[in-house]
C-alpha positions as CSV (number, residue, x, y, z in Angstrom):
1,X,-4.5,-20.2,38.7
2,X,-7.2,-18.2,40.2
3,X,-7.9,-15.0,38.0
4,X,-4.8,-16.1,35.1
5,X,-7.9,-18.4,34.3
6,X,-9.8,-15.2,33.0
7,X,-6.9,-14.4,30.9
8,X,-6.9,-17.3,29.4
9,X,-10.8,-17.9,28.8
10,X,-10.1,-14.1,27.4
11,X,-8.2,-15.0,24.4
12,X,-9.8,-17.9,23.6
13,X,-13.0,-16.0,22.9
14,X,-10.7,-13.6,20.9
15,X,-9.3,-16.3,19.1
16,X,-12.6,-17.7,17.9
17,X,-14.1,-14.4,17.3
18,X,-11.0,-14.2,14.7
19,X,-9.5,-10.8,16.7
20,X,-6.1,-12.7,17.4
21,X,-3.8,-15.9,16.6
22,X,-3.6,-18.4,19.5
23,X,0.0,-20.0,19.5
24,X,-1.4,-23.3,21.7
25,X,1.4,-24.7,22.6
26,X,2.6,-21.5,24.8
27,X,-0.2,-20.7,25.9
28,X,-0.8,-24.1,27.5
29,X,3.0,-24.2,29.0
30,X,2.3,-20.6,30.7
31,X,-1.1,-22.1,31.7
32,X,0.7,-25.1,33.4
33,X,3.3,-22.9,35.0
34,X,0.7,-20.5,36.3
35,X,-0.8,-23.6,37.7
36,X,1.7,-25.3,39.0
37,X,1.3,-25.5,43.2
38,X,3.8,-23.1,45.3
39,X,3.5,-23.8,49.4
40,X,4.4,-19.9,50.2
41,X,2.8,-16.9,49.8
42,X,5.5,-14.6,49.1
43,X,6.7,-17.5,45.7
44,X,2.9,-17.3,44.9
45,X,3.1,-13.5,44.8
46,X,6.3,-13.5,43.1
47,X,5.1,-15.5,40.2
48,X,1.9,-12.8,39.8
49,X,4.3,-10.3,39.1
50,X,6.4,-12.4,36.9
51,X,3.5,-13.2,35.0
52,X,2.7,-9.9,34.1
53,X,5.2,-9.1,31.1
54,X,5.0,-12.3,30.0
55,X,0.9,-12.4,29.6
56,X,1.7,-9.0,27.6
57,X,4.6,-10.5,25.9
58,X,2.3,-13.4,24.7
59,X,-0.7,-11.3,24.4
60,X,1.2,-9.5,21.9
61,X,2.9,-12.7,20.3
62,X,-1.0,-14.0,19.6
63,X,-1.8,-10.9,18.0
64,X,-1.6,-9.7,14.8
65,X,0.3,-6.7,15.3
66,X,3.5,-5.9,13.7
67,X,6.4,-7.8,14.8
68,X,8.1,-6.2,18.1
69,X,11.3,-5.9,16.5
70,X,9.2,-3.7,13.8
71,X,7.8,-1.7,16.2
72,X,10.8,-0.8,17.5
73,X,12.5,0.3,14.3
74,X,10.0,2.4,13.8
75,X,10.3,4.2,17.3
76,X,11.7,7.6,15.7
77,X,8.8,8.0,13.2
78,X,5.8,7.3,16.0
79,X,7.8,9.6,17.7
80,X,7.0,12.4,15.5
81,X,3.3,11.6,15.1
82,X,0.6,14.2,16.8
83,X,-0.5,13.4,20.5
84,X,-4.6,13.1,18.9
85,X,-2.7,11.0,15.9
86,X,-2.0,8.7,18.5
87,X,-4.9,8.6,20.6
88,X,-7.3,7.6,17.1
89,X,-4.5,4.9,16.3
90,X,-5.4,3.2,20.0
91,X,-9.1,3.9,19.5
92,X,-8.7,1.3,15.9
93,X,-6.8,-1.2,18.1
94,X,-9.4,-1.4,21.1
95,X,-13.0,-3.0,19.6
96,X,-15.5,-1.3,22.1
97,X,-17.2,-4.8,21.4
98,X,-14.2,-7.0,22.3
99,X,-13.9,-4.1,25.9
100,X,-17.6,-5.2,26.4
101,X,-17.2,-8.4,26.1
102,X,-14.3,-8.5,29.2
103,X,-15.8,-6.6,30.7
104,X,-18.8,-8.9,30.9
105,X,-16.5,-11.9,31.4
106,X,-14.7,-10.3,34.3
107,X,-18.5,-9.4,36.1
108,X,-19.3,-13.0,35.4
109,X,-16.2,-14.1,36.9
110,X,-16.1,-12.4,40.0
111,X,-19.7,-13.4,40.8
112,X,-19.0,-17.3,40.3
113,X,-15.1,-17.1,41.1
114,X,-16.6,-19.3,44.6
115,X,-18.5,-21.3,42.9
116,X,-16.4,-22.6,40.2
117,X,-13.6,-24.1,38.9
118,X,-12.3,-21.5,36.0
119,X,-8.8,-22.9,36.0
120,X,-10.2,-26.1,34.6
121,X,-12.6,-24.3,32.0
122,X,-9.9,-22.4,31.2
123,X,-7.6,-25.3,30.3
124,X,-10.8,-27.4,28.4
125,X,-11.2,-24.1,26.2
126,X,-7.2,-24.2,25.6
127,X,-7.7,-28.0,24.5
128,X,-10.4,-26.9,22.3
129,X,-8.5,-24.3,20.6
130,X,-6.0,-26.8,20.2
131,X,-8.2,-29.7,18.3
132,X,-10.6,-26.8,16.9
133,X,-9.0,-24.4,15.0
134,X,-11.1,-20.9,14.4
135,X,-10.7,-21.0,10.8
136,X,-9.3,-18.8,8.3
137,X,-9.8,-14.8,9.1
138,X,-9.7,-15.0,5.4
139,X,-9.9,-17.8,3.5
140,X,-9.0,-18.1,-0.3
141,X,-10.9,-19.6,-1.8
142,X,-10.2,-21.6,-5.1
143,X,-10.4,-18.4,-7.9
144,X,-13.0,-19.5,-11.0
145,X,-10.8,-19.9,-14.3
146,X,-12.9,-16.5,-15.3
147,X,-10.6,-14.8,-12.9
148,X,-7.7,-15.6,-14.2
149,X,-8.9,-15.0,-17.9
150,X,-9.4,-11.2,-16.4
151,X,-6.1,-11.3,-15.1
152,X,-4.6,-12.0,-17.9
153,X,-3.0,-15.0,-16.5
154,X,-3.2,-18.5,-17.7
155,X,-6.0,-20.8,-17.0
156,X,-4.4,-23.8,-14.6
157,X,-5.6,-27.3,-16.4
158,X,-6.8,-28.4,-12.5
159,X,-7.9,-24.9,-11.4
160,X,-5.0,-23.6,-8.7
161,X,-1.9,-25.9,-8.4
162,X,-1.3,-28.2,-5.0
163,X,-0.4,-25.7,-2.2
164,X,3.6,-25.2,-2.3
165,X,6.1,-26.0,0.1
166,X,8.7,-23.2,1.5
167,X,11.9,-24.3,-0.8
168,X,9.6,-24.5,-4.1
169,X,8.0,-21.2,-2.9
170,X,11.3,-20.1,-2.2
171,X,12.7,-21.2,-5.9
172,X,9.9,-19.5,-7.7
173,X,9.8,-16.3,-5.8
174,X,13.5,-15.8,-7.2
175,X,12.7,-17.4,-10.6
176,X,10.3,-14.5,-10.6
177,X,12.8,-11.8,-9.7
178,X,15.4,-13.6,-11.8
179,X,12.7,-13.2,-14.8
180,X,12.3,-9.3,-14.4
181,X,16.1,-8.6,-14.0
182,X,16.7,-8.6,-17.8
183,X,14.0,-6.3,-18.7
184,X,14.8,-2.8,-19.3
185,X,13.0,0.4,-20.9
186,X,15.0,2.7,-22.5
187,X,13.8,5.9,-24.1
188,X,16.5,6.3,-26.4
189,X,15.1,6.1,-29.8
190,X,12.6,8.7,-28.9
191,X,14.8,11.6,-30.0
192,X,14.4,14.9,-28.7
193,X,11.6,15.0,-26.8
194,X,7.8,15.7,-28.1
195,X,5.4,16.5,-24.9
196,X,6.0,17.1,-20.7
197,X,5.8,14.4,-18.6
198,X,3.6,14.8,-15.4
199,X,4.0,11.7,-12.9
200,X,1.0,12.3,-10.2
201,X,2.3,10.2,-6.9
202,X,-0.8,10.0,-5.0
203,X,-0.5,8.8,-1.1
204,X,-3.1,6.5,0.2
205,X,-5.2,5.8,-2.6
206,X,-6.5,2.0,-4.1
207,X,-9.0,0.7,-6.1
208,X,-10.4,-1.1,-2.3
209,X,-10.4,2.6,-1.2
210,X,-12.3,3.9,-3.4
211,X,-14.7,1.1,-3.7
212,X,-15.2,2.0,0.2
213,X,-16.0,5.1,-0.5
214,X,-18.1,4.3,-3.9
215,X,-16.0,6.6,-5.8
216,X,-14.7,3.7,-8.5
217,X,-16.2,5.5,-10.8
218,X,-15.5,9.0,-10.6
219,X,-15.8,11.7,-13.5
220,X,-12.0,12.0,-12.5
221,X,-10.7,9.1,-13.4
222,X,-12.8,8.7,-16.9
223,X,-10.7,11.2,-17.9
224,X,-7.7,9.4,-18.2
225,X,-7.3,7.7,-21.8
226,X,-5.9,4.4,-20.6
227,X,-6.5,2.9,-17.1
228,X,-5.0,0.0,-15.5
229,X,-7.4,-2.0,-13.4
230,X,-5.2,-4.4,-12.0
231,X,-1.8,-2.3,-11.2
232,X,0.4,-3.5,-8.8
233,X,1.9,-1.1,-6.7
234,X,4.1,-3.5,-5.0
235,X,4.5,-1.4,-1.4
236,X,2.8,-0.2,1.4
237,X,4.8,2.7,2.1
238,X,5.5,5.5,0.6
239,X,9.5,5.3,0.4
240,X,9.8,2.5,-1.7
241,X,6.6,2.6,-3.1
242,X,8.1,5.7,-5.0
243,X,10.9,4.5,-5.5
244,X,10.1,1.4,-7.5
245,X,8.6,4.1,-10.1
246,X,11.7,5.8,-9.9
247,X,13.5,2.2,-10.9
248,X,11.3,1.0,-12.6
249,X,12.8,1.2,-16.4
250,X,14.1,-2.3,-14.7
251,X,11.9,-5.3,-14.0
252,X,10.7,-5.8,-10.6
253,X,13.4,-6.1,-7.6
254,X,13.2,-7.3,-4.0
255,X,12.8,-4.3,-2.0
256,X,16.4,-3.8,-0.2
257,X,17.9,-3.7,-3.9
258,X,16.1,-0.2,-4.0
259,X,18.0,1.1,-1.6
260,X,21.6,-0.7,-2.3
261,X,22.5,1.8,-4.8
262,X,24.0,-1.1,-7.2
263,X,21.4,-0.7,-10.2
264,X,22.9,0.8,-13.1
265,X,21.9,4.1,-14.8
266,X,19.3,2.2,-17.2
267,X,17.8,1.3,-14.2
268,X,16.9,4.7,-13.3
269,X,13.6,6.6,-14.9
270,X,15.0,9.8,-14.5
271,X,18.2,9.4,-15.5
272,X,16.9,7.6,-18.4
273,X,14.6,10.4,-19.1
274,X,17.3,13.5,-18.3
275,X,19.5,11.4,-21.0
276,X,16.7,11.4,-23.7
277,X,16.5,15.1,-23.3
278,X,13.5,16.0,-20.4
279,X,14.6,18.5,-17.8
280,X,13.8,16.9,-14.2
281,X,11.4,18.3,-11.5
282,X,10.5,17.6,-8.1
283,X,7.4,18.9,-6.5
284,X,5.9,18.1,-3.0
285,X,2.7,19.3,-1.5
286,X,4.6,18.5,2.0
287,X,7.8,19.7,3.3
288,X,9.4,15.9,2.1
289,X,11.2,15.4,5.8
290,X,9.5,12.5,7.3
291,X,11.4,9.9,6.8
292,X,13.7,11.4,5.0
293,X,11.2,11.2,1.9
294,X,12.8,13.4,-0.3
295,X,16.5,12.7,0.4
296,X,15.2,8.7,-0.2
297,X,14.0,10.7,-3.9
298,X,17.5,11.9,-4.5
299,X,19.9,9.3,-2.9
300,X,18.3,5.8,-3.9
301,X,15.7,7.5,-6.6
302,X,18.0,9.3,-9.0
303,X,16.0,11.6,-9.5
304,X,18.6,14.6,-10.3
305,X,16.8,17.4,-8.8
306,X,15.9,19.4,-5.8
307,X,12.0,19.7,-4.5
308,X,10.7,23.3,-5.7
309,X,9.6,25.7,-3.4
310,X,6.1,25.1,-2.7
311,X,5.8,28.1,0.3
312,X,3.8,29.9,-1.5
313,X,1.0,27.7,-2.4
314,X,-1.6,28.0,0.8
315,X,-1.7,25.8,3.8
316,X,-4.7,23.4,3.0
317,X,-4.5,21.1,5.9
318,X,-2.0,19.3,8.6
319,X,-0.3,16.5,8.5
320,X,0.3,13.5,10.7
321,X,3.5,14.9,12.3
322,X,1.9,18.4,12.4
323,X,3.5,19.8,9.2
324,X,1.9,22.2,6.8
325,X,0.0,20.4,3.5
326,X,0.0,22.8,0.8
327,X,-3.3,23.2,-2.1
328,X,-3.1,20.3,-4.6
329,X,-4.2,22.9,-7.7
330,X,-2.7,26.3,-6.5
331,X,0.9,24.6,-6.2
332,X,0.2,22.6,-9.4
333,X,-1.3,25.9,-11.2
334,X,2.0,27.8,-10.4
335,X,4.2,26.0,-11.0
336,X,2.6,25.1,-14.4
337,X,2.6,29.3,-15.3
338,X,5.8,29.0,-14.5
339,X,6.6,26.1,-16.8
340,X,5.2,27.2,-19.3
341,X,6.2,31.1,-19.3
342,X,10.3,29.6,-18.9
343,X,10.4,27.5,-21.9
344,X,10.9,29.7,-24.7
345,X,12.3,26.8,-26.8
346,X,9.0,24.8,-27.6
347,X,10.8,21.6,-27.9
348,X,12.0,22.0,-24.2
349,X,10.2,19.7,-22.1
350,X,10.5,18.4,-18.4
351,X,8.9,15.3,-16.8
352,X,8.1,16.4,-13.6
353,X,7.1,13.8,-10.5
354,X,4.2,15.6,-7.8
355,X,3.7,13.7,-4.6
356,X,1.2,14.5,-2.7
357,X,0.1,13.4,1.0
358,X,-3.6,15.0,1.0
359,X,-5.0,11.7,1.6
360,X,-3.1,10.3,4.0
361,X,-3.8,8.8,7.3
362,X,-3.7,11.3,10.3
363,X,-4.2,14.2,8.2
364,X,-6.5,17.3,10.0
365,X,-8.7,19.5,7.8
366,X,-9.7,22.8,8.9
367,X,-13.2,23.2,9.5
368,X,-13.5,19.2,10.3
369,X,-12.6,19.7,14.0
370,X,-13.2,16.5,16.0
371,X,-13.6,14.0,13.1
372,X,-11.4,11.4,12.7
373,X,-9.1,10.9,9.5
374,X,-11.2,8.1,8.1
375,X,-14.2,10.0,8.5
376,X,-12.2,13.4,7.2
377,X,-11.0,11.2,4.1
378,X,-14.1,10.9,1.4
379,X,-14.1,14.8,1.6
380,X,-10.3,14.8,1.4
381,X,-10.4,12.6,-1.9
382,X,-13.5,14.4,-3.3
383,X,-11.1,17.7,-2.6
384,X,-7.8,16.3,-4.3
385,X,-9.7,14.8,-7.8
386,X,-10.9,18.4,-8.1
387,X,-7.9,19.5,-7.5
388,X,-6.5,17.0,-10.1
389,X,-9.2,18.0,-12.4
390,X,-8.6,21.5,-12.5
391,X,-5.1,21.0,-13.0
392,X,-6.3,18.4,-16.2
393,X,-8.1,21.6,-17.3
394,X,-4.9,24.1,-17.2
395,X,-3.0,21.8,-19.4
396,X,-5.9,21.4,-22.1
397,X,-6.1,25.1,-22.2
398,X,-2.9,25.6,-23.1
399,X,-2.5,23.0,-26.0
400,X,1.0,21.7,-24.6
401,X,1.2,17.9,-26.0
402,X,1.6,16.5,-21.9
403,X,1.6,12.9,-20.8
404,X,-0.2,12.5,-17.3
405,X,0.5,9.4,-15.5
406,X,-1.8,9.0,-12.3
407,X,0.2,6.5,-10.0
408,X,-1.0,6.5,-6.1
409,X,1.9,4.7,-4.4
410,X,-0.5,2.4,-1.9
411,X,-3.6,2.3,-0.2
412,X,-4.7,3.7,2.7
413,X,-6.4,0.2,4.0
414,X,-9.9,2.3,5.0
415,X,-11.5,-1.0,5.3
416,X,-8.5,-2.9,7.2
417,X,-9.5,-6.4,7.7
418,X,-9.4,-9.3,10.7
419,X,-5.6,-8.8,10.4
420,X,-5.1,-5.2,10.5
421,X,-6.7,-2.3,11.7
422,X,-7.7,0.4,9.4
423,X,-5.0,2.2,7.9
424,X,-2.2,-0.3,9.1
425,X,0.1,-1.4,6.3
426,X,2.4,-3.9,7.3
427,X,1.1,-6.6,5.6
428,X,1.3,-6.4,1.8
429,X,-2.3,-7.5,0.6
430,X,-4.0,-6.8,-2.5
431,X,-6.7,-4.5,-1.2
432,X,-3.4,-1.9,-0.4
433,X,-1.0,-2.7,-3.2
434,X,-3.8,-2.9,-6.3
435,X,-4.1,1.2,-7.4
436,X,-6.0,3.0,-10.0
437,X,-3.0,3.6,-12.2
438,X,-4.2,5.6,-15.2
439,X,-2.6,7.6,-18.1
440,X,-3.9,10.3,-20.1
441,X,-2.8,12.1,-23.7
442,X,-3.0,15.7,-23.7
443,X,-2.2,17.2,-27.4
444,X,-2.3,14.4,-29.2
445,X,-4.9,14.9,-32.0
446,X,-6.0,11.5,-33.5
447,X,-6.2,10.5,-29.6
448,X,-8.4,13.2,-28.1
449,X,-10.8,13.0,-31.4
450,X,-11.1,9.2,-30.5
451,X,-12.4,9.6,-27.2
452,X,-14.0,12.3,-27.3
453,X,-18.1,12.3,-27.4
454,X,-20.3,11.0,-24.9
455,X,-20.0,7.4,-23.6
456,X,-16.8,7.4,-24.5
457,X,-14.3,4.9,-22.4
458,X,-10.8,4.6,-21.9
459,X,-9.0,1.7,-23.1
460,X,-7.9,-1.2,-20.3
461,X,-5.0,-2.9,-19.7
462,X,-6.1,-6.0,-18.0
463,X,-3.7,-8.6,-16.9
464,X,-1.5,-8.1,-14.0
465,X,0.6,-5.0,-14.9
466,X,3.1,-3.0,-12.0
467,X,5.6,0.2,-13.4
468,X,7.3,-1.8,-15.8
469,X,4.9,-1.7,-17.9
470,X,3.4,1.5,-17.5
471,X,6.6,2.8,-18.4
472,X,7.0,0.6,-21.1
473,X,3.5,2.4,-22.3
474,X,5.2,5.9,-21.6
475,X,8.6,5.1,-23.7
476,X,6.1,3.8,-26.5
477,X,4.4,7.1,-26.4
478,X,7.9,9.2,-26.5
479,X,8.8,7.3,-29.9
480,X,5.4,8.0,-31.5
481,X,5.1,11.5,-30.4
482,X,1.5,13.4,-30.4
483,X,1.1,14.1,-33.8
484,X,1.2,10.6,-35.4
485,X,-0.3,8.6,-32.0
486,X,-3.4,6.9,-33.1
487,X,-6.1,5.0,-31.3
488,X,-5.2,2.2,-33.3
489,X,-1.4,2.5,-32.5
490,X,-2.3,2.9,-28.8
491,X,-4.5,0.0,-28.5
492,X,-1.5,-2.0,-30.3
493,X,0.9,-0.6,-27.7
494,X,-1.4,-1.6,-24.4
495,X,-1.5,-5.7,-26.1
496,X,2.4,-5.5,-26.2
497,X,2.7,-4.6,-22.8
498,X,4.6,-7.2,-20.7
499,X,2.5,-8.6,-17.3
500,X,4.8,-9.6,-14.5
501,X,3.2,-12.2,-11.6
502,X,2.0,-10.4,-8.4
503,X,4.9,-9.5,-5.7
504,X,4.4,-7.0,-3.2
505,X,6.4,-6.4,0.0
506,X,6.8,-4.2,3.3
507,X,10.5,-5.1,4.9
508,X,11.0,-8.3,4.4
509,X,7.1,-9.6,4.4
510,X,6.0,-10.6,1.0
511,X,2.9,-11.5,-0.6
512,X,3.2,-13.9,-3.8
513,X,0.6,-15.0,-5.9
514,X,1.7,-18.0,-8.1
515,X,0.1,-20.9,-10.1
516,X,-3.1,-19.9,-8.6
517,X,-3.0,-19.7,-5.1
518,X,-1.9,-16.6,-2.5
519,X,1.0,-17.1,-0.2
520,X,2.5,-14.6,2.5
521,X,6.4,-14.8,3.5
522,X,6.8,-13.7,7.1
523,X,9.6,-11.8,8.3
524,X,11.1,-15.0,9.5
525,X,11.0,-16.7,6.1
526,X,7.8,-18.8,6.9
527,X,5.4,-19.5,4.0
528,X,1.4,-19.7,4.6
529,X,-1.0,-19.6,2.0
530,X,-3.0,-16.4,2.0
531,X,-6.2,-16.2,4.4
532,X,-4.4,-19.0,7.3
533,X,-2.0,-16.6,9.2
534,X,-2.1,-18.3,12.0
């Protein structure tokens, strides 16, 4: 097998150092067949060069990179990523420790490759793997029933339930959609409308992310009068991470219904909000092409309107695929004067959805030449909650009753984890999907005397919550209206909310947590409980 053996001795380092998978059974039949005796030179050559795709082939099988097929797909949009873009991404997949080691082993190879056997070694270490598995990369562990009182969920008698097998996981993933179906907001009884509607849509912002950057508890986001500690997002992308807000007047859907077009008109929050009187509004701090973001708004979101212009806000940075990122608060501060200077009817108001991409991965700041976008990012968010802030200000200072909602769409995965490399998304984990959802009540008297004064805290809603109830919170707010909202009737309006159990997915990969436990759904259907990928 001669140097194959080092290949082979390779991963199963990898493997127990928890860098890849090691699918034994291949391994060993490409082992044997590497192996296997050949009386001429030019077969023995031929099978080195044969070898070659296939060692990458499996290589890439063991990993935990994205499916090939996924890869593929996504061709067109790597395609329009910057050439330095591309060059960090590589730098996150290549461990300068895991190089150093392979180089070592190689060093150590060549001086004993005389002297000893590696072909047998190398097939010992593949029985090893085989009877010695490397252990979880993550392993969940059993919750304490505390945690589930702070989720809101109910306490299991026996702690978590037995682990489930792939028809009862199947079963109760669709009871669970089947469950949300029927639920539906309506804003209809609010009459005309009282106060503006702002939706923030940040990019690349969760409650793991800021804990990374020890910004969980900013002045920014104690601001907000109600916060949502355990929101879930439900994506990992933008597209239909934005788009389940846009449907989300309807309980939770898998994600292909999002983009079917088959939901009825109830089912959409703008054209349940355009119908209760509110004047839509698009507004993007990025030109809205990649991936066809902003046609995704207008054909599968419903949203009813055209982005605004946003060319005259200054350039504050570059995007990923090169593309101009305008200022958070000077494209938020015009088009507010201008909101506010073309309403001359005061009971004229528009709910108005702001994306922005300031935080997002690949992003290049001027005057932050050769850092990377992790390291670029604590400034970035530091940059767009002042932003945020100032625009918080605007609004007070004008006395227009407005409804904020702060709803980041994902994370941006700074941490990563033994599965993924920073700032890869694919698979749908907590630490991505759980955002700092918050809401906060501008012009609404008895609320802003409540919380005002120092010390003062927003109110929580702690169990497991994702847009249907944050819009449920919303529609609540529109039949109240600012005058006669209370403290009192808000707190009674967060305990009504409904909780939904945890579902998040990326293109066909879902992550479920149910009667306790965690379980991921591969692309191929294949159930593991969370934290044993392998």
């Amino acid at each position: 097998m001669s140097a194959w053996s080092l290949y082979f001795l390779a991963k199963v380092a990898l493997y127990y150092g928890h860098a890849i998978g090691l699918h034994w059974a291949w391994n060993a039949a490409f082992a044997v067949a590497l192996a296997w005796p050949l009386r001429t030179r030019s077969l023995r050559i031929a099978r080195h060069v044969a070898a070659i795709p296939v060692a990458i082939a499996l290589l890439y099988y063991d990993s935990y990179l994205p499916p090939w097929n996924r890869v593929v797909d996504q061709i067109d949009v790597l395609s329009n990523f910057r050439i330095d873009y591309l060059w960090e991404l590589l730098q996150r997949f290549v461990s300068p420790v895991w190089v150093a080691i392979v180089v070592a082993m190689i060093a150590v190879y060549v001086f004993l490759a005389h002297r000893v056997r590696f072909a047998t070694i190398a097939f010992l270490a593949l029985a090893v793997a085989a009877v010695v598995p490397a252990g979880s990369v993550a392993p969940a562990s059993a919750p304490d029933p505390a945690e589930f009182v702070r989720r809101g969920e109910p306490v299991p008698p026996q702690g978590p339930g037995p682990v489930l097998a792939k028809p009862e996981l199947d079963a109760a993933l669709e009871n669970a959609y089947n469950a949300g179906r029927g639920k539906i907001v309506s804003f209809s009884l609010a009459g005309t409308p009282a106060f503006d509607l702002v939706f923030l849509s940040v990019c690349s912002l969760s409650d793991d992310d800021l804990d990374f950057e020890h910004m969980r508890d900013d002045p920014f986001l104690a601001r907000f009068d109600v916060l949502f500690p355990h929101f879930n997002s439900a994506a990992t992308y933008s597209g239909p991470a934005v788009l389940r807000l846009l449907h989300g007047t309807c309980g939770q859907t898998p994600q292909r219904e999002l983009y079917s077009g088959t939901a009825p008109d109830a089912c959409y929050l703008f054209r349940n909000l355009a119908a209760a009187g509110y004047r839509p509004a698009l507004l993007l701090n990025h030109d809205g092409h990649f991936d066809n973001f902003a046609q995704q708004l207008r054909m599968q979101g419903g949203i009813g309107a055209d982005p605004d212009d946003n060319r005259s806000a200054p350039v504050a940075m570059t995007s990923f695929d090169g593309t101009p990122i305008r200022s958070d608060f000077d494209l938020l501060a015009q088009w507010w004067k201008q909101h506010v200077s073309g309403v001359p009817n005061p009971d004229a108001h528009t709910a108005l959805l702001y994306n922005t991409i300031t935080l997002h991965d690949g992003n290049r700041v001027p005057g932050m030449t050769g850092m990377t976008s992790l390291q670029t990012y604590a400034p970035r968010l530091h940059r767009l909650f002042g932003d945020l802030g100032r625009f918080l200000d605007l609004i007070e200072a004008s006395g227009r009753p407005t409804v904020v909602v702060l709803i980041p769409e994902h994370g941006a995965a700074l941490r990563g984890d033994a599965v993924q490399v920073a700032g890869l998304r694919e698979i749908p984990t907590p630490a991505i999907t759980t955002v700092p959802a918050a809401v906060k009540l501008i012009g609404f008297p008895g609320i802003r005397k409540a919380n005002s004064g120092p010390g003062a805290a927003p109110l929580t809603v702690d169990a497991p919550s994702s847009y249907l109830a944050l819009l449920t919170l919303v529609a609540g707010l529109t039949q109240s209206g600012p005058v006669n909202e209370t403290t009192q009737n808000l707190q009674m309006l967060l305990l009504a909310l409904p909780s939904s159990e945890w579902i998040a997915e990326n293109d066909g990969t879902v992550f479920f947590r149910h009667a306790g436990r965690q379980y991921l759904r591969s692309q191929s259907g294949q159930w593991n409980e969370f934290g044993n990928p392998g």
